[in-house]
TORDO-529975 format. One record per residue (C-alpha): residue in one letter; z, y, x. Coordinates in Angstrom, 2 decimals. Layout:
N
aa; pz; py; px
a; Z; Y; X
...
END
This chain:
364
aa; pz; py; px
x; -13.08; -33.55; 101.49
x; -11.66; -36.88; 100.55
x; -8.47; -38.30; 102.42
x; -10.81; -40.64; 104.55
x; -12.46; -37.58; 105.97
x; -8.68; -35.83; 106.45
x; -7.78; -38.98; 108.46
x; -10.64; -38.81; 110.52
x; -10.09; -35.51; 110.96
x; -7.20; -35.67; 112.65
x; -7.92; -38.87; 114.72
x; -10.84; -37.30; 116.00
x; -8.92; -34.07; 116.70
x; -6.17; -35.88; 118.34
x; -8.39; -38.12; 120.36
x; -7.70; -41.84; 118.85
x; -11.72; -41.39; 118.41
x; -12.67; -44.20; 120.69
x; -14.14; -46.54; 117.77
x; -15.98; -43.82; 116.77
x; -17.17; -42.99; 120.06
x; -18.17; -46.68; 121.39
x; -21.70; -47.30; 122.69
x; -22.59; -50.48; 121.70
x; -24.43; -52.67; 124.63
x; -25.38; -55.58; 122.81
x; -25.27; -56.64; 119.07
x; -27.59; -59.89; 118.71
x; -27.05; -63.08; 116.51
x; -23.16; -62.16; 115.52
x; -22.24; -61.06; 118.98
x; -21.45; -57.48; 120.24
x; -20.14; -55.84; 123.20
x; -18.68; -51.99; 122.63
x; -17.97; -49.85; 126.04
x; -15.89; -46.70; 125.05
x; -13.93; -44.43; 126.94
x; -12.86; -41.00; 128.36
x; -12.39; -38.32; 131.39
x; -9.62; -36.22; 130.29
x; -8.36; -33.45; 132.72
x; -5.74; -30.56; 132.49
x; -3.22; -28.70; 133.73
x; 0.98; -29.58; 132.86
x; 3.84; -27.42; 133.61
x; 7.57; -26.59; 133.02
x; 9.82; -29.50; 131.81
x; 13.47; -29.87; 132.85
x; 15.04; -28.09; 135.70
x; 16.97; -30.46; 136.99
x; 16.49; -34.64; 137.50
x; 19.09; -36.94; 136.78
x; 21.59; -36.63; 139.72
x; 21.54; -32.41; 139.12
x; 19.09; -31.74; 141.78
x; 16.86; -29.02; 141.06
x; 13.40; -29.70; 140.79
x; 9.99; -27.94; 140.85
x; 8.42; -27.89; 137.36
x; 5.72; -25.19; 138.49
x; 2.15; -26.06; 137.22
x; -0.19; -28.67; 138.32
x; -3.63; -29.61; 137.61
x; -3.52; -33.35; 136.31
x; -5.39; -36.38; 134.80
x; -4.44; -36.64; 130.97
x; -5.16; -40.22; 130.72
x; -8.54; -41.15; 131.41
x; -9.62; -44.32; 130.53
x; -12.53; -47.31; 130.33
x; -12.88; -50.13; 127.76
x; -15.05; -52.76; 126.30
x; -14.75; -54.47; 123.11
x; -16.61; -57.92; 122.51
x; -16.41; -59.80; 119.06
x; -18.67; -62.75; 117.72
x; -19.01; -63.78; 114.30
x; -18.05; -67.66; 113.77
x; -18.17; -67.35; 110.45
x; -18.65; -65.35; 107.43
x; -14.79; -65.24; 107.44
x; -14.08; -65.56; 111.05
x; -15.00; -63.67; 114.10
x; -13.60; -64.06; 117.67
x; -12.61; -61.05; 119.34
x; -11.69; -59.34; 123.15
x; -10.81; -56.27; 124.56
x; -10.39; -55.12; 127.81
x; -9.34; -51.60; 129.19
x; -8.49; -50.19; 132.22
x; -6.52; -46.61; 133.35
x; -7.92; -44.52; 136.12
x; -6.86; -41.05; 137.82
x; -9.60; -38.40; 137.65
x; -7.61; -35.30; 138.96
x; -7.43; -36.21; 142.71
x; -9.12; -38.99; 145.27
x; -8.75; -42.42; 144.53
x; -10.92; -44.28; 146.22
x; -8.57; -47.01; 147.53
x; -8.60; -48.99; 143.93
x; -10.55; -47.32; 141.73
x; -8.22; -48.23; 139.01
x; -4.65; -47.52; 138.12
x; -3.59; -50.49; 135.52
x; -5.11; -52.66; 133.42
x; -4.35; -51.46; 129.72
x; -5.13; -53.26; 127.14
x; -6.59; -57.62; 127.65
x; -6.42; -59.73; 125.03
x; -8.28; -61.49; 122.54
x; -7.84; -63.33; 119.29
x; -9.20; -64.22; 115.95
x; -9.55; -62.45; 112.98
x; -10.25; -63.68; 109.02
x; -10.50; -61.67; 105.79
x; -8.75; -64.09; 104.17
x; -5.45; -65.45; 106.81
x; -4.94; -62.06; 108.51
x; -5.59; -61.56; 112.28
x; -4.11; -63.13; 115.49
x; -4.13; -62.10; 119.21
x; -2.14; -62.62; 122.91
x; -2.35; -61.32; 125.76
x; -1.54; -57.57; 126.66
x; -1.45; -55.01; 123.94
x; 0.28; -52.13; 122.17
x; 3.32; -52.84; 120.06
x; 2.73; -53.83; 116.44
x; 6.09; -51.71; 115.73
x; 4.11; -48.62; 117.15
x; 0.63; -49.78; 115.28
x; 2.67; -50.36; 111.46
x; 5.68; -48.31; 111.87
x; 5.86; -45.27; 114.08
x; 2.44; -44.94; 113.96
x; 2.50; -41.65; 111.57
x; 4.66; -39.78; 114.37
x; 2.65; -40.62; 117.34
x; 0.02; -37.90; 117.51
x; 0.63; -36.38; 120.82
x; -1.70; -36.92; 123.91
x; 1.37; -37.17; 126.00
x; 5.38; -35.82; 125.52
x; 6.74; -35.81; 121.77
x; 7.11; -38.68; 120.31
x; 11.01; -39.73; 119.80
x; 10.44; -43.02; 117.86
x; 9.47; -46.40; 119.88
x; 6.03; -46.14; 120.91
x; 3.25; -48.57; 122.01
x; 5.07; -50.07; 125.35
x; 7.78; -51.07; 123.46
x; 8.91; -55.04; 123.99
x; 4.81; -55.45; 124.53
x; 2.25; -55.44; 126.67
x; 1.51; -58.64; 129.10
x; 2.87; -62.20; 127.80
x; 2.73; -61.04; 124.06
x; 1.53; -63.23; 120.75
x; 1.00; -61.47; 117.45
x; 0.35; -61.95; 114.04
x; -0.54; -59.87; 111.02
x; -1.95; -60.32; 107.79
x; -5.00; -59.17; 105.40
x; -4.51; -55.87; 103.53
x; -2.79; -57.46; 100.47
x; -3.64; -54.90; 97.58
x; -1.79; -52.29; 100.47
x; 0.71; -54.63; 102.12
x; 0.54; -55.73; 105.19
x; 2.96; -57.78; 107.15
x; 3.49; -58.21; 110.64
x; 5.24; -60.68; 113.53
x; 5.17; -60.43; 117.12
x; 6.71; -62.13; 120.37
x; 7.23; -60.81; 123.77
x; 7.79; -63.47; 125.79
x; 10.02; -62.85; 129.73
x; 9.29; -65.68; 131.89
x; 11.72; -66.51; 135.18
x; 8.69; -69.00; 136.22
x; 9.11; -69.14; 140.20
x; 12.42; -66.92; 140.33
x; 15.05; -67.85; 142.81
x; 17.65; -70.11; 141.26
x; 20.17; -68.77; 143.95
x; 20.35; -65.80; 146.51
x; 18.53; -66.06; 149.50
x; 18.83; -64.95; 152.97
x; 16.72; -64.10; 156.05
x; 17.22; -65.61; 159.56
x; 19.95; -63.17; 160.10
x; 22.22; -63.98; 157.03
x; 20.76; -60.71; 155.46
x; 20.51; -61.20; 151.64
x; 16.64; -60.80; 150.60
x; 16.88; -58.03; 148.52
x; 13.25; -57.84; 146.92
x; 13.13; -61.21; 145.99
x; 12.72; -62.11; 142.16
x; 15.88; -64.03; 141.24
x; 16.91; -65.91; 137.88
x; 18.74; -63.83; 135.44
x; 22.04; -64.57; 133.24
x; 19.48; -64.59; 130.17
x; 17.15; -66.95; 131.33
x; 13.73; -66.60; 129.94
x; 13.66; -64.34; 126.82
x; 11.96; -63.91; 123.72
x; 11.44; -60.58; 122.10
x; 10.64; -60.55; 118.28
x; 9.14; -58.12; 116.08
x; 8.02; -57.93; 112.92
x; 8.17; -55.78; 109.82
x; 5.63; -54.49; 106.65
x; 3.64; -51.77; 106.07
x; 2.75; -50.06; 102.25
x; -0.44; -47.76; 102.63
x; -2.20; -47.02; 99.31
x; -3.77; -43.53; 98.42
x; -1.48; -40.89; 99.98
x; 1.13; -43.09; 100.71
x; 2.20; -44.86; 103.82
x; 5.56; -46.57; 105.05
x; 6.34; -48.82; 107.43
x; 9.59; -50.96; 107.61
x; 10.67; -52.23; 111.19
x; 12.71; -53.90; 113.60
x; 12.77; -54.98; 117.23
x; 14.73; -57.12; 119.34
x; 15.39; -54.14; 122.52
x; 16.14; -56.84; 124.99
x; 17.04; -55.36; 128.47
x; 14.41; -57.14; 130.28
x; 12.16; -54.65; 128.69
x; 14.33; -51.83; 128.56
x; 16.79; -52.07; 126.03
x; 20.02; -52.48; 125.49
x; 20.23; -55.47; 124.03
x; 20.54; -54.85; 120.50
x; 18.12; -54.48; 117.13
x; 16.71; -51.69; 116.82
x; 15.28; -51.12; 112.48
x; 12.91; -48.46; 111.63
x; 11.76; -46.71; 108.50
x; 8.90; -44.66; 108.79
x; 6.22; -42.91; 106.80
x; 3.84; -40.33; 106.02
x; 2.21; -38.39; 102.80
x; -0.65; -36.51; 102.05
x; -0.02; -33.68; 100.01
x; -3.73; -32.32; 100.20
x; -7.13; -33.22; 101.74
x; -6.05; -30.75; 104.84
x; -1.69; -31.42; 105.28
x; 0.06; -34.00; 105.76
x; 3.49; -34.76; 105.78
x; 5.88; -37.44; 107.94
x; 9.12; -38.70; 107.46
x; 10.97; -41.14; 109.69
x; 14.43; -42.39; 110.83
x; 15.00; -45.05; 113.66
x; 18.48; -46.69; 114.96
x; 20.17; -48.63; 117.70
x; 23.32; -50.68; 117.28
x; 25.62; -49.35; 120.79
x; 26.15; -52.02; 123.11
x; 29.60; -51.82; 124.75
x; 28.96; -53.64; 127.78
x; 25.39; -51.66; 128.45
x; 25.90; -48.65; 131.06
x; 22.21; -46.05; 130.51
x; 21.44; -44.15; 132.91
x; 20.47; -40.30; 132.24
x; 17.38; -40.80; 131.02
x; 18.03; -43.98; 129.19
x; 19.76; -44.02; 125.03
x; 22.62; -46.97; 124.00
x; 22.98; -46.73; 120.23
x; 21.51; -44.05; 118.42
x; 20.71; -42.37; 115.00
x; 16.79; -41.01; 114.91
x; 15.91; -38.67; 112.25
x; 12.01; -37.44; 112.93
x; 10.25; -34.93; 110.70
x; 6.95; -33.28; 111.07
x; 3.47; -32.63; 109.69
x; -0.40; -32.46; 110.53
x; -2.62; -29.77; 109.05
x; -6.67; -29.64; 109.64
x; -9.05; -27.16; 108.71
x; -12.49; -27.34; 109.72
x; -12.61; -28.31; 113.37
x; -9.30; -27.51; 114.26
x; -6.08; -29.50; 114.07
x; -2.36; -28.35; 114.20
x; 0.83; -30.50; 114.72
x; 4.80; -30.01; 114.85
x; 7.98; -32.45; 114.85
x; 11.27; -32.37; 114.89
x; 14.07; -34.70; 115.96
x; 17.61; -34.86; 115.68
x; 19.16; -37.55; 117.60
x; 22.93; -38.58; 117.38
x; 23.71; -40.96; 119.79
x; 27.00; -43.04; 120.09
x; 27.72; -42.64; 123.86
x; 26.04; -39.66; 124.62
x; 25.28; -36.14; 123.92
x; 23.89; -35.65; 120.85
x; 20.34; -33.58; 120.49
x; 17.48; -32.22; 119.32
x; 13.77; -32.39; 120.13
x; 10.64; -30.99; 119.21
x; 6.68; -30.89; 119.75
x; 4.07; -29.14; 118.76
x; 0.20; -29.11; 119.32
x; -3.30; -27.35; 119.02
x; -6.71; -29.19; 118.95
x; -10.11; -28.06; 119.23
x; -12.94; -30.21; 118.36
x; -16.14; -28.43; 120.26
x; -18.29; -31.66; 119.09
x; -18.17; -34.68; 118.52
x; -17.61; -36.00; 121.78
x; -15.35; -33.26; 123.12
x; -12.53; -31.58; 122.80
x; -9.58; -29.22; 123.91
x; -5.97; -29.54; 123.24
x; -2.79; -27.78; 123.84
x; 0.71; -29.28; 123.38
x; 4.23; -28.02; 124.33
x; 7.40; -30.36; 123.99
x; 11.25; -30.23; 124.67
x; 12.82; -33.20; 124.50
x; 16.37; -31.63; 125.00
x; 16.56; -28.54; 123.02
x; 19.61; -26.50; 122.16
x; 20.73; -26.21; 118.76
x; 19.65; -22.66; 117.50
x; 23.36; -20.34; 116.52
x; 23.79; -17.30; 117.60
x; 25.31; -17.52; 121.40
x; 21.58; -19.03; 121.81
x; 19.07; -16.98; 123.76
x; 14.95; -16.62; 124.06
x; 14.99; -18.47; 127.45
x; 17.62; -20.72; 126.74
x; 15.11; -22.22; 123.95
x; 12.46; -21.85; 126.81
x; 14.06; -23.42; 129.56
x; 12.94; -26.84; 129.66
x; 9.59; -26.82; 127.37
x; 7.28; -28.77; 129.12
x; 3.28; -27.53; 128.12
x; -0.26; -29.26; 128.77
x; -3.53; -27.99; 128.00
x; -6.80; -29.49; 129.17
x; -9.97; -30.89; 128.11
x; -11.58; -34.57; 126.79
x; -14.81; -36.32; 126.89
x; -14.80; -39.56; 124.55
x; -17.67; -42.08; 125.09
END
């Protein structure tokens, strides 16, 4: 098996197989439209016990959608060298009624250009190049696990990006997030009865905000690293300061490989998280992916030392199935949490809080 067939391995196993899967719906004189897609369906249970102002909570099991999903990818050649290109993908709900909207969120909608030569460039609404060049390597889980900055992160709507050509295995990337205060309230405003309007959008100390990205990424034979920073602005749920990541990942056969990682956080004194929000932070993220034949087996670990807060640890692991092609099953479990493991530590206190999913996925 060569290492392209390991990585497609695993990205089928894991269910990044939507490429793969695409029908294509037309494909005449340069131009092609792709629709792709899956129904995904399980069941989650346990997690913690307790939210974040100590109530206790139910965490019993529950039959759920895992993601589901529609798409359509469009491209058209303008040149040998250039080609146009859109996407468009939307989120729906297939464990319960939803006949009100159909839809949950648009996911993905943008479009850009793309040349072999000057490297690729898009806007609109899509994943974070930090997640697609640097954390990439740890993000393997269908849902809970994943302790580095993932896709939403200072992306999405309003976003320009730019990367360029493979450069003998470099490639280096830049991208803006842009917050816009278009049509806020320049002061507070009040109803007939002197009542302050409390859902109305109103300017911010900041103003309108950019958020930067930008970083490289080395992948050649086994080898891949990724080098990264981000500006964690609050207005997307930072805190305000850089945040740098180095992350990467090696194959040591055709069937394991290995990843490495470690992500920080300057602390921000005049920030205040809440319980389920980080301030500064030290990230250190190891784990590995082995495949043989149809299956597919994952586990990380995390050790997170924050400034402000309680250190801890995390950890995921995961089990995929490929029946065919076109389907497969999966089962993950996750604590994001743990205790450290001495010897005043007991069976369920390792137990506790691991929150499980198992289910089933059909890619199209």
């Amino acid at each position: 098996m060569k290492k392209t067939l390991l990585a497609t391995a695993i990205v089928g196993a894991l269910g990044a197989s939507a490429a793969a899967q695409a029908a294509t719906v037309y494909d005449q004189d340069g131009t092609k439209l792709d629709i792709y897609g899956r129904i995904a369906m399980g069941i989650a249970g346990g997690g913690p016990e307790f939210n974040s102002a100590g109530q206790e909570i139910d965490d019993g099991a529950e039959f759920v959608d895992v993601f589901s999903r529609l798409g359509l990818r469009m491209s058209h050649e303008v040149s040998r060298d250039l080609t146009a290109f859109g996407r468009l993908e939307w989120r729906f709900s297939g464990d319960e009624r939803n006949t009100d909207q159909g839809f949950n969120e648009i996911r993905q909608s943008y479009l850009g250009l793309q040349s072999d030569q000057f490297g690729t460039f898009q806007a609109g609404n899509f994943d974070a190049f930090y997640n697609q060049f640097v954390s990439l390597p740890f993000d393997v889980y269908i849902d809970r696990g994943l302790e580095f900055a993932g896709h939403p992160t200072q992306s999405r709507g309003d976003s320009i990006g730019y990367y360029t050509p493979d450069l003998q295995g470099w490639t280096a990337f830049l991208q803006l997030k842009h917050y816009s205060e278009r049509g806020a309230f320049e002061n507070p405003q009040f109803d007939a009865d002197g009542e302050l309007i409390t859902d109305a959008d109103y300017t911010s100390e900041e103003g309108t905000v950019v958020a930067p990205q930008g970083g490289v990424r080395y992948a050649q034979g086994p080898i891949t690293v990724g080098l990264g920073f981000v500006e964690d602005v609050r207005r997307g749920g930072g805190n305000g300061e850089m945040l740098y990541g180095l992350i990467g990942s090696y194959d040591f056969t055709d069937q394991f490989s290995a990843r490495l990682g470690y992500e920080t956080r300057d602390n921000n004194d005049s920030f205040s998280p809440n319980a389920t929000q980080d301030n500064g932070f030290d990230k250190v993220g190891l784990g590995g992916t082995f495949t043989t034949g149809p299956w597919a087996f994952t586990a990380d670990y995390y050790n997170v030392d924050r400034d402000s807060q309680d250190d801890s640890n995390a950890w995921a692991a995961g089990t995929y199935y490929n029946v065919s092609s076109n389907f497969d099953v999966f089962l993950e479990v996750a604590d994001g949490d743990a205790p450290t493991v001495d010897r005043d530590v007991t069976l369920g206190d390792l137990t506790d809080d691991v929150y499980w999913l198992t289910g089933a996925r059909y890619h199209f």
